[in-house]
Structure formats: C-alpha cells, structure tokens
N, C-alpha and C positions, 0 to 999 in steps of 0.2 A: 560306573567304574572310575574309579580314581586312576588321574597318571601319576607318575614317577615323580613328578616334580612338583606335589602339593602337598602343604605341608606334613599333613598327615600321614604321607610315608616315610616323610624322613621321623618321626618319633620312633626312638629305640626303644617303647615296652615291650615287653614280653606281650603275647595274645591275650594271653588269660593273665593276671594276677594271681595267684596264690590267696584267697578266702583271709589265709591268715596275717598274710601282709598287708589288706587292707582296713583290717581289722588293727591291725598297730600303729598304720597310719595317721585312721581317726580317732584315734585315742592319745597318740601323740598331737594332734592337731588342737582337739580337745583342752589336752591340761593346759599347751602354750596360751591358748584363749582365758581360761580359768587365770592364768597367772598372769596376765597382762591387766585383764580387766583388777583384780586383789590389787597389783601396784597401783592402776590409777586411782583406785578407792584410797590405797594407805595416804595418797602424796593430794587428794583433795581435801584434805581433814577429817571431822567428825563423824563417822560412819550415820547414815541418814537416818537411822532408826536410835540410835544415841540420846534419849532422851533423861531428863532430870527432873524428879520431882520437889515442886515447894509448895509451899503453903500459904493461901490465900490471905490477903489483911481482910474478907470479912468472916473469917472463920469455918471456911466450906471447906468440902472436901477437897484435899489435893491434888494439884493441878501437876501436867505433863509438859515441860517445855525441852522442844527439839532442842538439842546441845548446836547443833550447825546453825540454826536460826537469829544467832542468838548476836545482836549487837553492841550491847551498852549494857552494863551492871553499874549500879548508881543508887546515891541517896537522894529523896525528893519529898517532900512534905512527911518527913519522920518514917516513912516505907523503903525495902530496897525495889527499887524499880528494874525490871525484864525488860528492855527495847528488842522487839525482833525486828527481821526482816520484812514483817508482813503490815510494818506500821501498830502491830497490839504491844501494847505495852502491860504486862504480868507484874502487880504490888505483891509483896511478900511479905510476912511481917518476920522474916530472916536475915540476917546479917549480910551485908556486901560480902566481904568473906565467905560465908560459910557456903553463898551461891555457887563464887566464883571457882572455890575449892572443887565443887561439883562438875563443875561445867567442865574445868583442866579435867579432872577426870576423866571426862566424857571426850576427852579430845579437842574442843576450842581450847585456840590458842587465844588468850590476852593480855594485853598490857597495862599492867596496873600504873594510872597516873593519879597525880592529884587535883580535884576539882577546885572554884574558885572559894567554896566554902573548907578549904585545906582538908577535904575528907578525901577518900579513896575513890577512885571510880574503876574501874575496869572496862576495857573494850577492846573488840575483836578481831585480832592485827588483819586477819584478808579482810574487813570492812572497810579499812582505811584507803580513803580516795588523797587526799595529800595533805601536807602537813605545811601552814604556812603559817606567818606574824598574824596575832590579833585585827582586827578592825578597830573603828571606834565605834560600833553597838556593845561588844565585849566591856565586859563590867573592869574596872579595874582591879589590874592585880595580874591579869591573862598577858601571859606569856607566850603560849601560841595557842593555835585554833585548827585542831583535827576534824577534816572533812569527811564523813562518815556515811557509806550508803546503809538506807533501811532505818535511819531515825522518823522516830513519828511526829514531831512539831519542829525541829530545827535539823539542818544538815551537820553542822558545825558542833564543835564540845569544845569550849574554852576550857586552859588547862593551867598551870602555874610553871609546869616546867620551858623550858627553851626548846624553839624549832630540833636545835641540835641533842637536847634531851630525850626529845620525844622520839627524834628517828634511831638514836641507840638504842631505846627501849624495845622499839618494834625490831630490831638486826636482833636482837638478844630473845626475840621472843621465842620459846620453845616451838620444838616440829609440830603439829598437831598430833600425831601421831608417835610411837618408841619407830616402829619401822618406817617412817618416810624419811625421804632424803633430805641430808644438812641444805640449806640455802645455796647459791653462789657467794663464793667472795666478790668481795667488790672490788673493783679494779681501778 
C-alpha cells in the first residue's frame, strides 16, 4: 500500500488514459524525434549516403565516392586527385571542376584556392584544422598553409593566397546544405 505522501500519489493522471490519447501522444513524440534527428542531419552536411561518381585514370568502371568523405580536389601528375578521409586517394581523368561541381551538389562545402602551381585546388571547409604562415619546407611562392585532417602524405596544403584570404574564403563558404543553418557572425 502506498501512503499519502509518496510521490506517486501526488501525480494528477487520470487512472486509465483514454487508448486515444496515448495514441497521440506517441505519435506526437515520434515526429518531434523524426525532426530533430532530419535538423542534425541538414546542419552536419552531406547526407552519408551522397555519393558521386567518376572515372578511373585506368579506364575501369566507375567508381563511387562518398560526397562527406571527401577532403582535397587537386591536380597532381596530369590526374584530378580524390584525397578522402580514409587516407585513399581516387585519380580521375576529369577535371578539378567538373569534380568539384559534383561534390557542391552533393552537399560538401569547398573552398576553392589556388595551389602553388597557380591551378585550382578545392577543399573541404569542416576539414580545415587551422590556417596559419607558411614554413620553410613550403615551396616558394606559399602564402599560407591549411592544416587539413584526412590527407594521405602531408597534413598541410600550401596555398598562394594570405592567412586572411584563406579565412574569408572559408566564412564565405556555402551551408552544406539549402536548409542548414547560416553560420554565427563573428563578434
């Protein structure tokens, strides 16, 4: 027997519930779950299944690469080069461009800078670990150096523009998503 003064008598439900009210409850309970989980998908970027297809430099069949995965777009021995996350690095024999074209698609966000051979590189503004002055192992010409998680031989991308170029680039980089939320301003 319960007494008087534990908690459970002081709770004002009714005995019974109504069938149909609990019934609205978890369905109401439900979608808030549904739509919580949908926003933290839009506001993490590329939906995990977002993949893009390109085309192998040795002529094989078409390869799949995760659009989220995806680090650095770049030119390297005449190929555009794929740097993922996973350390593989994907040759194409497609254009920097027409990758990266794909990839925004897909929902990565990039920031197209220029390498130290003045071509185009793209990479993948949540990759970006920080953005600081050259070293002297950077070739000349490098005017800052983006620390990048998920490169397969070097951390670092020497770049031509300035610290201060580079970090407007990234503020200016698109949402990953039409429905994720704008950035903070910066204060």
């Amino acid at each position: 027997m319960l007494h008087p003064s534990t908690f459970e008598s002081r709770l004002s439900l009714p005995p019974d519930p109504p069938k149909a009210f609990l019934r609205a409850l978890s369905v109401a309970a439900c979608a808030a779950a549904l739509a919580s989980v949908a926003t933290a998908q839009a506001q993490n970027g590329p939906a995990p299944n977002a993949f893009i297809q390109v085309i192998p430099t040795e002529g094989r069949a078409p390869v799949r690469v995760a659009a989220g995965q995806v680090v650095r777009v770049a030119r390297a021995e005449g190929y555009t080069v794929i740097d993922t996350t996973a350390y593989v690095q994907q040759r194409t024999v497609e254009s920097v461009e027409a990758v990266a074209r794909r990839l925004a698609a897909a929902g990565q966000r990039l920031v197209a800078l220029t390498d130290l051979r003045d071509a185009r590189t793209y990479l993948a503004a949540d990759r970006v670990v920080l953005v600081r002055e050259p070293y002297e192992q950077h070739a000349a010409g490098a005017r800052a150096a983006v620390v990048m998680a998920g490169l397969r031989f070097n951390n670092d991308v020497a770049v031509r523009e300035t610290v201060e170029q580079v970090v407007a680039a990234l503020e200016r980089a698109p949402a990953a998503r039409a429905d994720a939320p704008e950035p903070p301003a910066a204060r």
